[in-house]
C-alpha positions as CSV (number, residue, x, y, z in Angstrom):
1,X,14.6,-15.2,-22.8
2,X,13.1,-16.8,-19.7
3,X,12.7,-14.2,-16.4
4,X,13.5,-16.3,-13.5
5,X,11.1,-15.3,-10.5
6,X,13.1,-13.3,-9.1
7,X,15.7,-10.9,-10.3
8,X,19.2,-9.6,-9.1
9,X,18.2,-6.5,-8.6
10,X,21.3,-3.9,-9.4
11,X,21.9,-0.1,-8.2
12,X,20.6,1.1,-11.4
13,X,17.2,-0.8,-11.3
14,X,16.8,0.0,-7.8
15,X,17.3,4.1,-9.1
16,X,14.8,3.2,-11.6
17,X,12.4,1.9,-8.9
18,X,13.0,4.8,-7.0
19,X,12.4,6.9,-9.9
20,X,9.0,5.3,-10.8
21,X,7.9,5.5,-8.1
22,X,8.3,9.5,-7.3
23,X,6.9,9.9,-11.2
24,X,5.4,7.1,-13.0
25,X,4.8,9.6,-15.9
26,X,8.1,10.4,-16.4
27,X,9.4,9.7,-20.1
28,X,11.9,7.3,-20.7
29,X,14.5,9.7,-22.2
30,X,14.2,12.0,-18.5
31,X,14.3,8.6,-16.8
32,X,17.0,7.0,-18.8
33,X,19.1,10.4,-18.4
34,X,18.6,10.6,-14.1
35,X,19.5,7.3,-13.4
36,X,22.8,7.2,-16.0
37,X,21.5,5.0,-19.2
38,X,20.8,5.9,-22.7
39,X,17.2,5.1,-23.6
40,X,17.2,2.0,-25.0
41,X,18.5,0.2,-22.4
42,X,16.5,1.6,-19.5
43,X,13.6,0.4,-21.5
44,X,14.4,-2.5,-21.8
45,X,15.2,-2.8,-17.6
46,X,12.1,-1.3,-17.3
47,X,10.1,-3.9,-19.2
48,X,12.0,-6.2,-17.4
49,X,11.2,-5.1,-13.7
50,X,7.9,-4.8,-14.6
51,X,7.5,-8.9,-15.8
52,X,9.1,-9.7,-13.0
53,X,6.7,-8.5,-11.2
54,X,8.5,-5.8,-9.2
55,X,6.4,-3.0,-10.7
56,X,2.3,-3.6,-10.1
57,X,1.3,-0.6,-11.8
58,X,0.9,3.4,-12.3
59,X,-1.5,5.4,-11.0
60,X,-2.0,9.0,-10.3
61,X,-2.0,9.8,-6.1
62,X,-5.5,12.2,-5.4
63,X,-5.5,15.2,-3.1
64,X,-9.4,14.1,-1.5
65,X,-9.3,17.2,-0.2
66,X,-9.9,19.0,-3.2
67,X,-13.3,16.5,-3.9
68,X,-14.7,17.2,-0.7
69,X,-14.3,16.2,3.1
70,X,-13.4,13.0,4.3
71,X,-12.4,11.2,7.4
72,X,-9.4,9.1,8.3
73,X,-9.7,6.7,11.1
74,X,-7.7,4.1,12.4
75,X,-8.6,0.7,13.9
76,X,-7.0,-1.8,16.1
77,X,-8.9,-5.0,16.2
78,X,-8.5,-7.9,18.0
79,X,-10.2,-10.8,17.2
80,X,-11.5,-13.5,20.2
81,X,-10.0,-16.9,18.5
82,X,-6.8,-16.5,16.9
83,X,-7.1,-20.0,14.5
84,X,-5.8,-19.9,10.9
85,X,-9.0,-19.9,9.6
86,X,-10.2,-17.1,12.1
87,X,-7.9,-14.4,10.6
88,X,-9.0,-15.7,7.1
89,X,-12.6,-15.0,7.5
90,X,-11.8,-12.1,9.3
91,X,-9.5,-11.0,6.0
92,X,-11.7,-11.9,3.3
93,X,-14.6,-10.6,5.4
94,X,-13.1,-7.0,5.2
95,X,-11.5,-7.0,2.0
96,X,-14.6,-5.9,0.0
97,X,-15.2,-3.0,1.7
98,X,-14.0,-0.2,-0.3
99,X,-13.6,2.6,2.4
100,X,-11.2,0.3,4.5
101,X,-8.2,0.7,2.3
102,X,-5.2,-0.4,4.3
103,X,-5.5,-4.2,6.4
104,X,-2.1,-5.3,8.6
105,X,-1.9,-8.2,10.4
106,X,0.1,-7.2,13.3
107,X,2.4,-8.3,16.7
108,X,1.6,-7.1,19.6
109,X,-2.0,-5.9,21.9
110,X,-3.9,-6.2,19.2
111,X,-4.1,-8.3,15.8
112,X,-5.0,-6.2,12.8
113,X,-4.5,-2.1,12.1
114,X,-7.1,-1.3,9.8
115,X,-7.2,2.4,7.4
116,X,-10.5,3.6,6.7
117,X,-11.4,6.5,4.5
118,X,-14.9,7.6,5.0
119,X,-17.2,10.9,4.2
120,X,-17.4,11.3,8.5
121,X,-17.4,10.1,11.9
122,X,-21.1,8.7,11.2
123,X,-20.2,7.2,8.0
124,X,-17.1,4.8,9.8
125,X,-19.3,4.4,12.5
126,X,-22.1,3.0,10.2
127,X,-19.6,0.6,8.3
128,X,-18.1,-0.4,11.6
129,X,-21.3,-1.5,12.9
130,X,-21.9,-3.1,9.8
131,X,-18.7,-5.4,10.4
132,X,-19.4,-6.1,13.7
133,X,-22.9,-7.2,12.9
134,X,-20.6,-10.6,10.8
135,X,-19.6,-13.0,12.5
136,X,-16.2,-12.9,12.3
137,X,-14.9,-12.8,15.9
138,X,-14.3,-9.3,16.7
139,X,-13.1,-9.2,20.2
140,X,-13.0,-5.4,20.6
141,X,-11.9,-2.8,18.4
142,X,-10.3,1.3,19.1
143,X,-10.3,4.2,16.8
144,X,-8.7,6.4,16.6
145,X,-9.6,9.7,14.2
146,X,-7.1,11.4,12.4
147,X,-7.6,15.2,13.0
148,X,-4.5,16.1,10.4
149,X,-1.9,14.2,8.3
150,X,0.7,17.3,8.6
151,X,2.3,14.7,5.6
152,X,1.5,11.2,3.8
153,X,4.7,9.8,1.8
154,X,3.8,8.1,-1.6
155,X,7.2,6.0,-1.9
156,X,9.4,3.8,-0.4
157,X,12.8,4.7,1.0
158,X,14.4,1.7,-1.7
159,X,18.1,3.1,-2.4
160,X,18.6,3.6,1.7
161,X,16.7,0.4,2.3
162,X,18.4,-1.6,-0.8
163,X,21.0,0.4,-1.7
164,X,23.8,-2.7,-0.8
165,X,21.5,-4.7,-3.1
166,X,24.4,-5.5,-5.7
């Protein structure tokens, strides 16, 4: 049976997205039984949404708070020449370095919004002078430190966002 690339999506597999994505341990019996399918056919929507690419993977979400202290800072850069390939050495530039874990490319006063996780203050400021010292046309950059995250979601809103998706 070919997949095509990309999938009518239907209220059930968007309740099984929404589902996976709260729990991606949950067994396919509890899974089959909240979103209103026996077993076998859940599986089988499951395997489906996952060849088609609509699942990446499962992983297990970390409280870092429990393994030590850490630091959350924000960047907004802007970059000096804003050619094609400028934001593509820029991107490929940043995208080995493990403690920036979030890159958007964004409208506005500035052009990218960069999540770092780091041990501290000196740590960020040690791996932003390291990216400053490529060239790589930084115009200027702000951070901005995160002094609390009263609350970080792990999941998508997808049956408000999609739930007309029939």
């Amino acid at each position: 049976m070919m997949i095509p690339d990309t999938l009518k999506l239907d209220r059930i597999d968007i309740r099984i997205l929404s589902h996976l994505q709260r729990n991606g341990r949950v067994t396919n019996v509890d899974l089959a039984d909240a979103v209103g399918l026996s077993p076998s056919p859940c599986l089988i929507r499951v395997k489906r949404l996952e060849k088609a690419g609509y699942i990446n993977g499962y992983g297990a979400h970390l409280q870092l708070e429990k393994l030590g202290d850490t630091q959350v800072v924000f960047t907004q850069v802007t970059l000096s020449d804003h050619r094609r390939e400028d934001f593509a050495k820029f991107e490929a530039a940043i995208r080995s370095i493990d403690e920036i874990v979030e890159c958007h490319l964004v409208s506005g006063g500035f052009d990218y919004l960069l999540k770092f996780v780091t041990r501290s203050v000196a740590h960020y400021h040690s791996i932003a002078e390291d990216v400053l010292r490529q060239s790589i046309n930084i115009e200027k950059y702000f951070s901005y430190i995160v002094i609390q995250s009263p609350f970080v979601k792990h999941h998508y809103p997808i049956e408000r966002l999609f739930s007309s998706h029939e």
